[in-house]
C-alpha positions as a Markdown table, in Angstrom:
| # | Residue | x | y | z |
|---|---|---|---|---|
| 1 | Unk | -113.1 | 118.1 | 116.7 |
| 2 | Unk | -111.7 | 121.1 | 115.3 |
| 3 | Unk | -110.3 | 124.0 | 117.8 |
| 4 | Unk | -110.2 | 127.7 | 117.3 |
| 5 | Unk | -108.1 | 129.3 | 119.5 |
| 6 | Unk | -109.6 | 132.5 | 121.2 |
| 7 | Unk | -107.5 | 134.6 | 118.6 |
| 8 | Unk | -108.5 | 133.1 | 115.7 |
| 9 | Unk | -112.3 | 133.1 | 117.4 |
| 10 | Unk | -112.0 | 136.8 | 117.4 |
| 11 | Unk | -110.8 | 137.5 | 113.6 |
| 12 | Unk | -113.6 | 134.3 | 112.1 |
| 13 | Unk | -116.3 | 137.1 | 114.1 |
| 14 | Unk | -114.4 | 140.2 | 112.4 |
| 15 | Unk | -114.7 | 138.8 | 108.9 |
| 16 | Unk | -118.6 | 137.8 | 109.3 |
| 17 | Unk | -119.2 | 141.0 | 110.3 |
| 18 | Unk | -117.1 | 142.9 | 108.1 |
| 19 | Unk | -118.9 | 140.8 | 105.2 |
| 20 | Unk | -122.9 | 141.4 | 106.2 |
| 21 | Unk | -123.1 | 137.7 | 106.6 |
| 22 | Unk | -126.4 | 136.2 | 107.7 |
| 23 | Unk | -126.7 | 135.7 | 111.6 |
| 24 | Unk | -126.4 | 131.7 | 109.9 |
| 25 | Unk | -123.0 | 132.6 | 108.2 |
| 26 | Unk | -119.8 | 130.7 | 109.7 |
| 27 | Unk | -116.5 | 129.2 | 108.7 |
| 28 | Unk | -116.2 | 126.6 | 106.0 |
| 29 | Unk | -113.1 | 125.0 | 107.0 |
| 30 | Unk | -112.2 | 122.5 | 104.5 |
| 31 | Unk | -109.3 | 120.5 | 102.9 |
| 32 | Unk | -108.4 | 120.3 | 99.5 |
| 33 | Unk | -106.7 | 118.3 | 96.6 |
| 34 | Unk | -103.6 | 120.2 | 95.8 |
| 35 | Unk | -100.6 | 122.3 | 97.2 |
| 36 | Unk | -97.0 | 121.5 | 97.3 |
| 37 | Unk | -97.4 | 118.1 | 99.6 |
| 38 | Unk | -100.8 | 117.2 | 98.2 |
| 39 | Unk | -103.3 | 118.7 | 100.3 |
| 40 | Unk | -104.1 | 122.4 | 101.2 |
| 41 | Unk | -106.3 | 123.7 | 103.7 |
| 42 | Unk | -109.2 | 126.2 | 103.1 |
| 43 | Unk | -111.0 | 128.8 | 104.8 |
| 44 | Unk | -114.5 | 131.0 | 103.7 |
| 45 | Unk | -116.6 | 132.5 | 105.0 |
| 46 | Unk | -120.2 | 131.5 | 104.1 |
| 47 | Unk | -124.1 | 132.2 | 105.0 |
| 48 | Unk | -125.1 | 128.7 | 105.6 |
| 49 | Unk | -123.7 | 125.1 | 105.5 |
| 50 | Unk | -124.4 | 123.0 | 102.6 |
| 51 | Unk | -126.9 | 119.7 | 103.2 |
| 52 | Unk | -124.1 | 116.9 | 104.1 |
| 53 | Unk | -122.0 | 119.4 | 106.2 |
| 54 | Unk | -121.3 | 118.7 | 109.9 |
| 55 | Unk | -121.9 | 121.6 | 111.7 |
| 56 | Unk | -119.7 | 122.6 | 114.5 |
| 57 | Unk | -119.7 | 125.2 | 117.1 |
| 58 | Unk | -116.5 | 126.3 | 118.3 |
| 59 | Unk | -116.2 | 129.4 | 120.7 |
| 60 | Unk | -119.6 | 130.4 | 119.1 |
| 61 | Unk | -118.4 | 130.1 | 115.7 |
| 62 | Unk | -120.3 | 127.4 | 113.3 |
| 63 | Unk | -118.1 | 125.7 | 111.7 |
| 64 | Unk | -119.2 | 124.2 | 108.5 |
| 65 | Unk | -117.0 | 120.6 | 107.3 |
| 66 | Unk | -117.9 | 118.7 | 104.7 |
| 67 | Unk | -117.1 | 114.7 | 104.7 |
| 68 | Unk | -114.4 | 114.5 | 102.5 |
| 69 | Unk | -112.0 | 117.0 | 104.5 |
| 70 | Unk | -114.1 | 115.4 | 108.0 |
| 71 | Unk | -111.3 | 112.8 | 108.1 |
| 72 | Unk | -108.4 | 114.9 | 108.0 |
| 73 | Unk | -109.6 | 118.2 | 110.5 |
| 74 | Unk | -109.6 | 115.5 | 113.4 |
| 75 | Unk | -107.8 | 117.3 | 116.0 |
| 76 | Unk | -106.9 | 120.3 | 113.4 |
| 77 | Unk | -106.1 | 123.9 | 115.5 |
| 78 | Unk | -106.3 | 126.8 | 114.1 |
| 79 | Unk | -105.1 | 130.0 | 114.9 |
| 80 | Unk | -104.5 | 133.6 | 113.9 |
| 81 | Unk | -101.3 | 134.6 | 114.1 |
| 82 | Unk | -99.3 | 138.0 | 113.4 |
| 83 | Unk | -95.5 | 138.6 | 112.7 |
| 84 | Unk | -93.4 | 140.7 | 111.0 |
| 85 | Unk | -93.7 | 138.5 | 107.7 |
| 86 | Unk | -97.6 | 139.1 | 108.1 |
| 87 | Unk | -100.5 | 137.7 | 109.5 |
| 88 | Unk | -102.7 | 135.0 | 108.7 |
| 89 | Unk | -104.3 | 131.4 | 110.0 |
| 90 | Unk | -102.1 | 128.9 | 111.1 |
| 91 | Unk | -103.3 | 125.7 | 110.9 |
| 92 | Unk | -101.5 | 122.9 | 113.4 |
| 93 | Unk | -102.3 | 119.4 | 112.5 |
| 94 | Unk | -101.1 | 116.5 | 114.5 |
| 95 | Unk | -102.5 | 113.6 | 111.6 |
| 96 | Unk | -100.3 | 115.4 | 109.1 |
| 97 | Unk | -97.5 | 113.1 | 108.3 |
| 98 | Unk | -95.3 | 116.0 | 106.3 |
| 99 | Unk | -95.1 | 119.7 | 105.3 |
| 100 | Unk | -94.1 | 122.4 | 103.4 |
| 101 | Unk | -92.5 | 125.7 | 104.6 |
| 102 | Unk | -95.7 | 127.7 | 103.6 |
| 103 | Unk | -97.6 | 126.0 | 106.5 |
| 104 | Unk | -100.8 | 125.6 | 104.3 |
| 105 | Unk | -99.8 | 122.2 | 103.0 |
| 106 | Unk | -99.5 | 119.0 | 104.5 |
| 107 | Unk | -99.5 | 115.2 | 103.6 |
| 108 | Unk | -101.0 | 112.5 | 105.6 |
């Protein structure tokens, strides 16, 4: 299970409505091949889910995972967060094994 926290809730809403997306539209929250400690997370917004997605609501937010990045958003949090060196998610992962300093990248 992924969790969005109720400030990250708030800005996933902001950017489907600021985007015109379709009352099906939600997060695609997804893990890739690549980044400094060989994966990187990623975040879009998108109209619907694609056909082997699992399809989460969190805080009425779809989520939309597909398999591959499944087995490594187990327990995933993400949150907005705002500072001085600017604002952004922040994803908090407790199966990563090992990071990076841009907080985007992890290795399990």
């Amino acid at each position: 299970m992924i969790v969005l926290t109720p400030t990250a809730v708030t800005k996933v809403n902001e950017f489907i409505v600021e985007n015109g997306a379709a009352s099906e539209a939600g997060l695609r929250v997804a893990v890739l091949p690549g980044g400094c400690s060989g994966f990187q997370y990623s975040l879009n917004i998108e109209d619907a889910p694609e056909g082997d997605d699992e399809v989460l609501e969190v805080g009425g937010v779809k989520l939309f995972v597909d398999p591959f990045s499944a087995q490594y958003l187990e327990g995933v949090e993400v949150d907005y967060v705002s500072s001085m060196m600017g604002s952004g998610f922040a994803f908090r992962n407790p199966n990563a094994a090992g990071g990076c300093g841009c907080g985007s990248s992890f290795t399990v």
